[in-house]
N, C-alpha and C positions, 0 to 999 in steps of 0.2 A: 480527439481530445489530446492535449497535451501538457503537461503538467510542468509548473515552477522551473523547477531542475530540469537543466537539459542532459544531465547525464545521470541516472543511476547505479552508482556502484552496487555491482553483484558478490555475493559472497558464494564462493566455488564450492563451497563444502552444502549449498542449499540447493545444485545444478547437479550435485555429484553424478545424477542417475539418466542426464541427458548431455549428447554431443551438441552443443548449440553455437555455430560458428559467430565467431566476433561481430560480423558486419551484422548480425540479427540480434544482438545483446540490447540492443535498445530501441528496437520495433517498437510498437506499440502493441503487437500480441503477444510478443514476450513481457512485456514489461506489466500488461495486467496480469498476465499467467506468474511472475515473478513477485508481484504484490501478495498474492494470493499465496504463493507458496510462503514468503516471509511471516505473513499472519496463521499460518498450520505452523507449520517446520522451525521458525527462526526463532533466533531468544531478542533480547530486548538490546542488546548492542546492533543487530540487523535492523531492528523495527526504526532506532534511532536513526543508522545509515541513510536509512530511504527518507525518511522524515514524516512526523504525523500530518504534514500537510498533504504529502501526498498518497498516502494513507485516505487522508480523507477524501482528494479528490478520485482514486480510483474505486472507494469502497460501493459507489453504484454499479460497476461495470466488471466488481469479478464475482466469480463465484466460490463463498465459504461455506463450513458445515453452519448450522444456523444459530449455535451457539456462541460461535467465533464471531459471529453479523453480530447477533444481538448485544456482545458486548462492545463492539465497535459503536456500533448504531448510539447506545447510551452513552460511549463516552465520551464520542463528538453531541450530543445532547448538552451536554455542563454547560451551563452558562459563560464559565471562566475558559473552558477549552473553544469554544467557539468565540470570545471575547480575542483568542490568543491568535485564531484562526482568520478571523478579520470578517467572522459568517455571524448576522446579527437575527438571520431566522433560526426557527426554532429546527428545520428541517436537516437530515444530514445527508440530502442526495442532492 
């Protein structure tokens, strides 16, 4: 899977606790592992960085505590956020 953006900007202060060398900063297992940590750890200037699109295209493939899913899960649900999304089912995987 590859998402929209071909580059993710990482915010250092959400990696603080791992050596993660440049050339692996936009793997594809970092970058679900990096999703994931954005949606625990980051504030809403982070969340914006990454973009709720791709937000939503990762949100089937990482793993959150399940109340972090569930508010995700509903809020790509809105009619208008999936209007914004370009996703006209009702599903968000």
């Amino acid at each position: 899977m590859r998402i929209q953006n071909k580059y993710l900007p990482i915010n250092p202060d959400l990696v603080w606790d791992y050596d993660i060398p440049p050339d692996e900063q936009q793997s594809e297992a970092f970058r679900r592992w990096y999703v994931g940590r954005v949606l625990t750890r980051g504030g809403a200037d982070d969340i914006q960085e990454i973009s709720l699109a791709t937000i939503h295209a990762y949100l089937p493939h990482i793993s959150l505590p399940s109340r972090i899913r569930r508010f995700w899960e509903w809020y790509f649900s809105l009619a208008d956020v999936r209007e914004r999304l370009g996703t006209t089912d009702r599903s968000t995987t």
